[in-house]
N, C-alpha and C positions, 0 to 999 in steps of 0.2 A: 813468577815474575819474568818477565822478559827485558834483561840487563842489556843497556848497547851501551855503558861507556862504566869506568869506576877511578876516579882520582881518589888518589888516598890520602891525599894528604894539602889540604886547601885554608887559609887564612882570608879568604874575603870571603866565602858565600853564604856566610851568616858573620855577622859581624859582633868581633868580641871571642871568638869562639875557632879552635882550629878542628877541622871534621874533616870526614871523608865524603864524599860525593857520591852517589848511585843515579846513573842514566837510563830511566829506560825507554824501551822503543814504542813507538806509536805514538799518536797523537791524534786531533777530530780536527783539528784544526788545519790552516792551510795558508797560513800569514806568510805572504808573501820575501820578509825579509826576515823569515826563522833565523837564529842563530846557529841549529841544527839539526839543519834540511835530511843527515842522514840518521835522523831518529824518528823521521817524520813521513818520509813518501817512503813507501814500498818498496819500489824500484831498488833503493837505497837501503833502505833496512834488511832489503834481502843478502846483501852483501858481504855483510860481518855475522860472525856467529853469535851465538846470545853468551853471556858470562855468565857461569854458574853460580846460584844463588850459595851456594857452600865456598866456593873461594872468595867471596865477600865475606859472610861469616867468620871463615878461617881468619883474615888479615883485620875483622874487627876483634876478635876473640884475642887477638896477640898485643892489640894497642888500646886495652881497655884503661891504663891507666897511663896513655898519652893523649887522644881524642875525645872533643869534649862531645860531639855529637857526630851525627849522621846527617845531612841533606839529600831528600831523596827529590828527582828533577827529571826532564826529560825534553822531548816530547810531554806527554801527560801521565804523570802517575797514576790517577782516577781513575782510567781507562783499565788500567792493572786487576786482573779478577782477586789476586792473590795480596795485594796491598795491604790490605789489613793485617795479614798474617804473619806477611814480612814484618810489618812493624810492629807486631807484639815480640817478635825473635830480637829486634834491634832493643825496643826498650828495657825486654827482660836482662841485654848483657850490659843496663845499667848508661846507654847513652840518650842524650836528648835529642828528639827530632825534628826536623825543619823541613818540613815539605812546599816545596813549588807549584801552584798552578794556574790554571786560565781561569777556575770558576765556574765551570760549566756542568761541573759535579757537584750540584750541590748536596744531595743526601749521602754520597761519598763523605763529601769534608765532613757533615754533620754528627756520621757516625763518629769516622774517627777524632771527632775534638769531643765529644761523648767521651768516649772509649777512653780516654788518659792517654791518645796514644801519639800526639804529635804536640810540640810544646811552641813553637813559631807557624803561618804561616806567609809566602811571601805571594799576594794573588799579581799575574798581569792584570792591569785595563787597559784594554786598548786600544781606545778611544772614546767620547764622549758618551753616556750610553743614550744613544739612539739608533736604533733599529737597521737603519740603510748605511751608515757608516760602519758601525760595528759590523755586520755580516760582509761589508766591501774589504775589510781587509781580512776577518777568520775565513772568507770566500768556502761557505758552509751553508746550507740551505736546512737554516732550522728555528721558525717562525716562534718557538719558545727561546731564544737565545738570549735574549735581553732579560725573560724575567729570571733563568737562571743565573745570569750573572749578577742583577740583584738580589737575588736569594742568598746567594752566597757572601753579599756583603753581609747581608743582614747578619745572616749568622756567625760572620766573625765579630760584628757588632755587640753581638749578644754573649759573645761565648765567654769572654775575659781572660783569653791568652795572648797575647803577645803577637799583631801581626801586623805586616806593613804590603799596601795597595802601591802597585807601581809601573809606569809607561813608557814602552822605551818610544824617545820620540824619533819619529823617521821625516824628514822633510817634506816627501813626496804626500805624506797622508796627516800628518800635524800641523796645522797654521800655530799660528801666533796665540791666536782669538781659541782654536781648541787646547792649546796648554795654558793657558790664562783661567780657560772657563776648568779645566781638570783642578788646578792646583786650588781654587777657591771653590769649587764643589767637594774637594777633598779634604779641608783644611783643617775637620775636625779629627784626623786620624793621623797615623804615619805614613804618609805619601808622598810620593819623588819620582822625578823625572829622570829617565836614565840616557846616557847619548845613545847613539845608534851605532854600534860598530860596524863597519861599512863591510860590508858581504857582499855576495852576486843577488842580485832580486832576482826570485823565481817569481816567473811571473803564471798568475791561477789559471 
């Protein structure tokens, strides 16, 4: 696993529940108003060391009976060759997992909500899904993108864990009329709109 951040100790990123956070690096994506741009370009990720998967262990090993879970986030966890295995290690020391992602892995999530091995997930949409919008802001060139991200609904649809779809709305790329049409395409699920916290737009 390739770790680029670790908060240890966090009361909102899964709600109800106080956990520790795992960041890691990379990502496929290229959204222009990332939250965190150095988990995402290269250039950027080149710059921090990776944190080792044992000093996370360590510092969950010691608050097993203060933390209710683990969230793991990123960039894209998916993308992680080792993900799976990291989270057999996290569930074995008895916490619950919340994994983050865009959706674009969908035999990824499929194993692991198989597997027993993640108990939340929290997917971005990010925007309507049609084709030419959706690829305008992941600025990714990948003519399967759209049915992957419906794949991946479906299968949280079907799985019967616990998970909430959700869009952080950015001005420049959400009208009115696309979070109108989000929140009533969405409305049979837990979906929500999130603000945008104002960062520098990198622009693709």
């Amino acid at each position: 696993m390739r770790i680029g951040g670790f908060e240890k100790q966090s009361f909102i990123d899964w709600e109800g529940k106080v956990t520790a956070v795992v960041f890691t690096k990379g990502c496929n994506f290229r959204c222009p108003f990332c939250h965190n741009p150095e988990l995402v370009y290269p250039e950027l990720i080149r710059k921090s060391e990776d944190i080792p998967e044992q000093d996370i262990f360590g510092y969950l090993l010691s608050r097993q009976n203060w933390l209710d879970g683990v969230v793991i986030t990123g960039g894209e966890p998916a993308l992680q060759k080792d993900l799976k295995n990291f989270t057999i290690k996290i569930k074995a020391m008895g916490f619950a997992v919340k994994l983050d992602t865009n959706g674009s892995f969908p035999m990824v999530l499929k194993d692991l909500i198989d597997s027993r091995l993640i108990d939340f997930v929290a997917m971005d949409i990010k925007t309507v899904l049609e084709p030419d919008k959706y690829q305008e802001i992941c600025a990714i060139e990948d003519h399967d993108l759209l049915k992957k991200i419906e794949e991946s609904i479906g299968i949280l649809k079907e799985s019967g864990i616990d998970y909430q779809l959700r869009t952080t709305v950015v001005p420049r790329f959400h009208t009115k009329n696309i979070t109108d049409h989000l929140v009533e395409y969405f409305s049979y699920c837990n979906y929500r709109l999130q603000e945008f916290r104002e960062t520098k737009i990198v622009e693709a």
